[in-house]
C-alpha positions as CSV (number, residue, x, y, z in Angstrom):
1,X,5.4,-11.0,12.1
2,X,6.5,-13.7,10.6
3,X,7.0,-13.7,6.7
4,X,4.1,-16.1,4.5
5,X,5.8,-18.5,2.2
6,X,2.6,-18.5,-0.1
7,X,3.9,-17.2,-3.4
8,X,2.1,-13.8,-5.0
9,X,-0.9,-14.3,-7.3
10,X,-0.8,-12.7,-10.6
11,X,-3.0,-10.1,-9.5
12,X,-1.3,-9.3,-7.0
13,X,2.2,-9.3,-9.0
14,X,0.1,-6.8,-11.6
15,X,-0.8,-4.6,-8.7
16,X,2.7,-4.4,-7.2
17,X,4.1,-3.3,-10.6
18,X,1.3,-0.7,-11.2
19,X,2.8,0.2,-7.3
20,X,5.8,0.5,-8.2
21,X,5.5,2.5,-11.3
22,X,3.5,5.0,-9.8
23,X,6.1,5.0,-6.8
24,X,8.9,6.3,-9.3
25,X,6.4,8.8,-10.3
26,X,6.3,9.9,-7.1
27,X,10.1,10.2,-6.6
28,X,10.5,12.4,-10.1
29,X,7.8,14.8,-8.4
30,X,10.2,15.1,-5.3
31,X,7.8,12.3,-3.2
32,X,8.9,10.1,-1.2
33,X,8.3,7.4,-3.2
34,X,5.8,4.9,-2.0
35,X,2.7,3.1,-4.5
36,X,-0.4,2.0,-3.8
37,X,-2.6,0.2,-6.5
38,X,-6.6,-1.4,-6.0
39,X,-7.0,-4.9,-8.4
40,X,-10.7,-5.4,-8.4
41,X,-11.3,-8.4,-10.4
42,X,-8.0,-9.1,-11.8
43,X,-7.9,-5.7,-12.8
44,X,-5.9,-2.3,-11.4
45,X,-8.3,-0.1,-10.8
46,X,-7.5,3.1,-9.3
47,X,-3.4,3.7,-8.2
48,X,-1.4,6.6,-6.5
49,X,1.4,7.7,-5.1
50,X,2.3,10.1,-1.8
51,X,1.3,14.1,-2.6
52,X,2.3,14.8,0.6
53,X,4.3,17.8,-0.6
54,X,2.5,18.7,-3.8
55,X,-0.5,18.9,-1.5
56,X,0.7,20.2,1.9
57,X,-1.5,17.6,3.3
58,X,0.9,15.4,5.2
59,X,-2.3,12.7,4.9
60,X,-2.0,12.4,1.6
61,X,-0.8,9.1,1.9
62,X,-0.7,6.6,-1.4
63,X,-3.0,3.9,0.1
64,X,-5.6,6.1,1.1
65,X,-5.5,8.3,-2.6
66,X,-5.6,5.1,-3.9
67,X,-8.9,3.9,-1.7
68,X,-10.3,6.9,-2.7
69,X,-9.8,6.9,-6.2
70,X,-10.8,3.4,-6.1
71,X,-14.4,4.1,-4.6
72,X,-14.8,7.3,-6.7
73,X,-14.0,5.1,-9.9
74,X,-17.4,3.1,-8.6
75,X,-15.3,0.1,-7.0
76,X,-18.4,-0.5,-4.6
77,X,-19.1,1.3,-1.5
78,X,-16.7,-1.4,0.2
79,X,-13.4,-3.1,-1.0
80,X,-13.9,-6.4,0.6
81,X,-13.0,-7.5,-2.8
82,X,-10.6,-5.9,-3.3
83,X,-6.3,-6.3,-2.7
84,X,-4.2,-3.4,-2.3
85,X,-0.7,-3.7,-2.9
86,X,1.2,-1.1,-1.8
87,X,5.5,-0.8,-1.7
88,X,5.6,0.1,1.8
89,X,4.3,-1.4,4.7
90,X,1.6,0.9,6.1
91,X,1.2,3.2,8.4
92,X,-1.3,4.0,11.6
93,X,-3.3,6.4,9.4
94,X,-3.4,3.8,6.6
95,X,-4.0,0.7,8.3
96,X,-7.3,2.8,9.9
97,X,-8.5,3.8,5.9
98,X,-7.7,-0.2,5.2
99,X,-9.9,-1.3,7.8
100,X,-12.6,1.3,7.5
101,X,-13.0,0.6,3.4
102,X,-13.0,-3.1,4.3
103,X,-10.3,-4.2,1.7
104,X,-9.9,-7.4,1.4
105,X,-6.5,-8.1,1.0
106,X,-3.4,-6.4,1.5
107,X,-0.3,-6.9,-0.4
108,X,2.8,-4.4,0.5
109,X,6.8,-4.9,-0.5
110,X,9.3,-3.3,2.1
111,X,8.6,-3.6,5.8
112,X,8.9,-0.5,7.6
113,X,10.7,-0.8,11.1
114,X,9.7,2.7,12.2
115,X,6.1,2.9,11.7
116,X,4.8,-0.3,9.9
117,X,1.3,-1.7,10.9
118,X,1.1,-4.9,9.5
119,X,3.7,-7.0,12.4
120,X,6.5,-4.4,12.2
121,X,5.4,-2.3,15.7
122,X,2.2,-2.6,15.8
123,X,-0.5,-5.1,14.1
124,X,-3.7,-3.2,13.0
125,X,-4.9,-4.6,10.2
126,X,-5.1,-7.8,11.8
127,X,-5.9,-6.8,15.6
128,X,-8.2,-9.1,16.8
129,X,-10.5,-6.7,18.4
130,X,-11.7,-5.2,15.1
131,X,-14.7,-5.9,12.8
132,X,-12.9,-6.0,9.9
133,X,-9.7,-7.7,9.4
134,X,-7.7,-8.3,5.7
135,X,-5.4,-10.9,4.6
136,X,-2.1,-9.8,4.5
137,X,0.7,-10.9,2.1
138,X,4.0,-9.4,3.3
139,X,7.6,-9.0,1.1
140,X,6.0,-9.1,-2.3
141,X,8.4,-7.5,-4.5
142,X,10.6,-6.6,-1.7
143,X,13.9,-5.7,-2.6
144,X,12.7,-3.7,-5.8
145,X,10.5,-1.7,-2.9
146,X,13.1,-1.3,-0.6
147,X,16.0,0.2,-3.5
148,X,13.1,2.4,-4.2
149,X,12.9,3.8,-1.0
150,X,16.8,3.4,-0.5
151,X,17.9,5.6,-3.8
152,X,15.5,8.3,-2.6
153,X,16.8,8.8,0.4
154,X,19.7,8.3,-0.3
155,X,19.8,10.7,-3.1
156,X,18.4,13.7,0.0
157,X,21.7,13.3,1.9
């Protein structure tokens, strides 16, 4: 996938820091830390990090707390209006909640070689044989994602 020279809105520069400050909650609670946040209207309005451990539920991904959250919190019944930015590109499971909530947009930081769905192996969320398919804005915020993701691990070894 080839990297979009449009630059970031503000919104979507809001929801990548609410992202990323929930992400370093995430780490402090032993997560591995990856953000999600839903701007609705130039507003953030529903934001998570993984509980993959605090749950035992290794779906308890960020993106889809956060689409949860955001639709519980009255966002609509659908997100077409909606952007998520999230710090990690995302994976099978979340690509499938992206396209099933109809979000809109979709704004993520760090690509993820290993088991990204937005160009990095595979390209769900824009797979041409789906109802549903969001923008997608790839490598906002991406070095502040990727140090993120690079103290954690680092810190485990």
């Amino acid at each position: 996938m080839g990297r979009r020279s449009v630059p970031p809105a503000a919104a979507d520069l809001l929801g990548m820091s609410a992202a990323l400050a929930v992400a370093e909650k995430g780490m402090t609670a032993g997560e591995v830390p990856v953000g999600a946040a839903v701007v609705l209207d130039g507003m953030v309005v529903a934001a998570a990090h993984n509980e993959t451990i605090a749950s035992r539920d290794l779906t308890q991904h960020a993106e889809v707390i956060a689409i949860r959250r955001a639709l519980e919190n009255g966002a609509r019944d659908r997100l077409e209006a909606a952007t998520l930015c999230v710090t990690l590109e995302p994976c099978a499971q979340c690509a499938g909640a992206i396209v099933l909530s109809r979000v809109g947009r979709v704004v993520f930081g760090a690509f993820d070689p290993k088991a990204g769905m937005a160009g990095s192996i595979e390209d769900i969320l824009r797979h041409p044989r789906l109802n549903h398919r969001p923008e997608v804005l790839a490598g906002v915020e991406e070095k502040a994602c990727a140090d993120i993701l690079r103290a954690f691990f680092q810190s485990k070894r």
